[in-house]
Every structure is written in structure tokens, then in C-alpha cells.
Residue, then its C-alpha position, 0 to 999 in steps of 0.5 A: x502501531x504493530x506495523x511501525x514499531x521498533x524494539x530495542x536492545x540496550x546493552x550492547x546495542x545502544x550503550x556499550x561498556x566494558x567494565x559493567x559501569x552502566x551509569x557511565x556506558x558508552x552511547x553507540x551515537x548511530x544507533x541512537x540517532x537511528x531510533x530517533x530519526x523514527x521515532x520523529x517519523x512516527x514510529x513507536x520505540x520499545x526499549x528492551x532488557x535482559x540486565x539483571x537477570x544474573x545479579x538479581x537471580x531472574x527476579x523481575x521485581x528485583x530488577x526493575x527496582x535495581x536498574x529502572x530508574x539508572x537506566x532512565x537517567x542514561x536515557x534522558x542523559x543521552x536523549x534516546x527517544x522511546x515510548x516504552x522501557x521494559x526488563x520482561x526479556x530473558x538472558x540467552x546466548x542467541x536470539x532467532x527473530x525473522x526481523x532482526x537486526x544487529x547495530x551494523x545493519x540497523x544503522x545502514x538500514x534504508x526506509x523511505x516514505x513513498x507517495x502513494x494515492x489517495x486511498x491514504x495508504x501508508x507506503x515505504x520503501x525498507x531495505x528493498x521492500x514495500x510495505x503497504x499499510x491499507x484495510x485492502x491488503x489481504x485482498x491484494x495479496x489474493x489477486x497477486x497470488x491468483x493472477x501470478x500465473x498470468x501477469x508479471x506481479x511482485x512476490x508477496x512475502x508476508x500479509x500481518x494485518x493491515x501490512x503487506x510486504x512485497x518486491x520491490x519493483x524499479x521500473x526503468x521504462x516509460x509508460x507504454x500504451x500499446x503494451x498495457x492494452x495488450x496486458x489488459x487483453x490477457x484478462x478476456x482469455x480467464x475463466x469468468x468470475x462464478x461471484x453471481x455480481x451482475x452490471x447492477x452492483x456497479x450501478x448501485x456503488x455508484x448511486x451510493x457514491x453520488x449520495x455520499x457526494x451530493x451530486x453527479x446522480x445523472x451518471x447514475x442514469x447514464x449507466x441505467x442504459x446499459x444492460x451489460x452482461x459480461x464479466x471478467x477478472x480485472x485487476x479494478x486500479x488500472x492507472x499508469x501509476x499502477x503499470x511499471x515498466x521494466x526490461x520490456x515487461x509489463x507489472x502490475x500492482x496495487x490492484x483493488x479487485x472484490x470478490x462481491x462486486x462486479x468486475x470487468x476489463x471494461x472498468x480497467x481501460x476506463x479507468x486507464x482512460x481517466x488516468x491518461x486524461x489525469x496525466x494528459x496523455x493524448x491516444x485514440x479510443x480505438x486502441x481498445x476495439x479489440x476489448x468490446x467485442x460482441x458489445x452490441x450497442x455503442x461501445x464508445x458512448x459507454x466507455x465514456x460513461x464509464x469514465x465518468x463514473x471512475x471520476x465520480x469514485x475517486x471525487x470523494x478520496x480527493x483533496x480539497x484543491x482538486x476536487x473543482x477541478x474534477x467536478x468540471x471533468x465530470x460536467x465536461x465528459x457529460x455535456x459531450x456524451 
């Protein structure tokens, strides 16, 4: 829980006083408040402190046996909730953190739980930055560092395991089709990925998805057809939710993008397809014409294989309540191939 944990001062930060009387501090109520709305959140709280490092000459053993249990009367007198009291911080004038907080900011600090797909990434919004927790954070924070010369991505301040932090960015247009095509052309003038991946890859992930479903192995044939060749860089979750608009510009996040697996722009307007059908936004396939050229066979037929197969990556990450519906889907988008 490194990445949802908050560790706490308590002289000075929650409990004031002026006199040394710590039995009867003063309880910053703001602060206390603040930690326990995220401890209920499902934050870890850890309670740190220097007391006694003067009075008892530094002795740790002195000190957890002079103030321990005070302070946990204190505690539970003023229902400060916490997972874990400890007396191993030592005495300084200043402390230099890069998380650091004082009282004022903390109580002021913002965070709010955004929703996120369903990957089952934790999402939220902190003081005007997104932190996303999923296993696929250092390979987002690749892509976003190779294509930022390219596209508009949000600046990545840090990785720490599964956590990336980021820019937020607030769009404040609708969702543009024409726009997006334009951007996913952008992915045709790179240089081809060198990874050696070839179409089979993608058709082997699909098998193993309909074995791991239990059905939808037709699909598996469909994309058997096809002796595709061409790759490129693709961002690999090209949904509207992942295109914001802002100020006439285009950005990209959450990409999901695999050195060892084949990727294609191809993939990106499929899955583009199936977003728009998802949010029943109507368009004409040939927007995206421009995108199959020197594909000599029919270039609409296996867009719509494609989709499908989009259909059957996500059935398995769907809810219960949604996967019926997306069964039909896939049995529709088949039957009129």
C-alpha cells in the first residue's frame, strides 16, 4: 500500500500545545478530520514521532516506554484513526521531503477518485495530478516518453512501482472524429517497430482469449485470413475515453502499447470503432480509407474482423451486467461480415 499511504506528525501537526502538557494537547480537529476521511477511504495511516528524543537522551526504549501508551490514550480520546504508531523519527530543525506537507496544505489538499475502465485501475485526481496505480505503468510511461515528440501526452513526473504520476489534463471540447483520424495518421509516418512481432502474435492472443472465454473461436478463423504484414506504432486503447480535447488539440493517454506484441494503427481505429458503437456515435467507415492504403484485400471486412476481435479482448474484464450484451455484439458483427 506504499502508494496510498500517509505518514504523520503529531506534535505540532495534529496536537498542539504550548506548555508541554501532552495529555491534554489540543487536537488540530482539520487535520484529524483529514486523515480519517482517508483512512475510511482505504488509505494506510502511520503516526510518526520525535517526542522524547531530548527528555530521554535519544534512547528509543526510553521513549516508547515514557510516551506510548499517553499518546495512545490521546489517540483514542480524540478518534484519530491510524494503522501504525512509531517513535523511530529523529529531532531536526527542517525535514526535506518531496511529499511533504505542512497542516495548512494537507487540509486543503484535493483528491478525488476517478473512474477508470475496467483494467481495475485505481485512479485519482491529487492536488492537480493523476496518479494511476496498474501493473502497466512503466510501460505507459515508455510510450509517453517515445511519442511525446509527436503527439500531445501528458508530462509524467514520476513511475514508483505500480504508481505513475502525471499531468492532469482537463478537456474542455467534444469528442472530434475527424481530429482523432488525423492524429492516428500521425502513427503511419514512424519508423516500423524492429520488435520481429508478426499479425500471427495478435492472432495467438486472441485464441487465448476465446479459450480463457469459452466461446467466440470463430473469430479465431476470421483473422486466419489474413496474411497482414504491415506494422506500425499505435498508441493499443484508442477509445474516446483516452482522446481529450482541449483548446483545438488532441491528447493522448492511457496508451497500453507492448514491445512483444504486434501492434498496428490498424488495431487503434478498430478499437476506435468499437468505442464509438459502445457510446452510439454514428460515422462512415471511410473516414479511415486513408489508413489502408497498399491493403490489397477488403479493407472493410477486416476492419470489422478486427473490431470484433476488440469485443472479444475486453469480454473477460467486463462486468457481469454487460457481458450479455456483449456476446450479442460480437454474434451481430459476425453474422453481417
Amino acid at each position: 500500500m506504499y502508494n496510498k499511504r500517509i505518514i504523520c506528525d503529531i506534535d505540532d501537526t495534529i496536537s498542539v500545545t504550548t506548555n508541554r502538557d501532552w495529555e491534554n494537547a489540543t487536537p488540530v480537529t482539520q487535520v484529524i478530520d483529514k486523515i480519517n476521511s482517508l483512512y475510511d477511504m482505504g488509505w494506510e495511516v502511520w503516526l510518526f514521532t520525535a517526542r522524547g528524543q531530548i527528555s530521554c537522551n535519544g534512547s528509543l526504549s526510553a521513549r516508547v516506554s515514557k510516551y506510548k501508551k499517553q499518546i495512545e490514550s490521546w489517540l483514542k480520546k480524540h478518534n484519530v484513526k491510524y494503522h501504525k504508531l512509531s517513535f523511530q523519527k529523529e529531532l531536526a530543525t527542517y525535514y526535506i521531503d518531496d511529499k511533504s506537507l505542512t497542516p495548512e496544505q494537507f487540509v486543503s489538499l484535493d483528491i478525488q477518485v476517478l473512474k477508470s475502465g475496467w483494467s481495475g485501475a485505481e485512479v485519482e485526481l491529487r492536488d492537480g495530478r493523476i496518479y494511476k496505480t496498474h501493473k502497466n505503468s512503466l510501460q505507459a510511461a515508455a510510450w509517453y516518453e517515445k511519442m511525446r515528440h509527436y503527439f500531445n501526452v501528458p508530462k509524467v513526473y514520476s513511475v514508483i512501482g505500480d504508481t505513475i504520476c502525471m499531468e492532469y489534463i482537463k478537456p474542455n471540447q467534444d469528442f472530434n472524429l475527424f481530429k482523432a483520424v488525423n492524429e492516428l495518421k500521425k502513427f503511419t509516418q514512424l519508423p516500423t517497430p524492429k520488435n520481429g512481432v508478426g499479425f500471427d502474435n495478435y492472432i495467438e492472443r486472441i485464441r487465448q482469449h476465446c479459450n480463457q472465454n469459452g466461446k467466440f473461436h470463430k473469430v479465431v478463423d476470421l483473422l486466419s485470413e489474413y496474411k497482414v504484414s504491415e506494422s506500425t506504432y499505435c498508441h493499443g486503447d484508442y477509445s474516446i475515453e483516452n482522446l481529450l480535447f482541449k483548446d483545438g488539440e488532441v491528447y493522448l493517454i492511457d496508451p497500453i502499447y507492448e514491445e512483444n506484441s504486434w501492434s498496428s494503427v490498424h488495431l487503434d481505429v478498430s478499437k476506435l470503432m468499437m468505442s464509438m458503437r459502445k457510446h452510439k456515435i454514428m460515422y462512415d467507415v471511410d473516414i479511415f480509407k486513408d489508413l489502408f492504403i497498399g491493403v490489397f484485400f477488403d479493407w472493410r471486412r477486416y476492419l470489422s474482423v478486427l473490431e470484433i476481435s476488440q469485443w472479444v479482448r475486453v469480454y473477460k474484464y467486463a462486468p457481469e451486467i454487460e457481458k450479455q450484451q456483449i456476446e450479442s455484439t460480437i454474434n451481430d458483427l459476425i453474422r453481417n461480415l
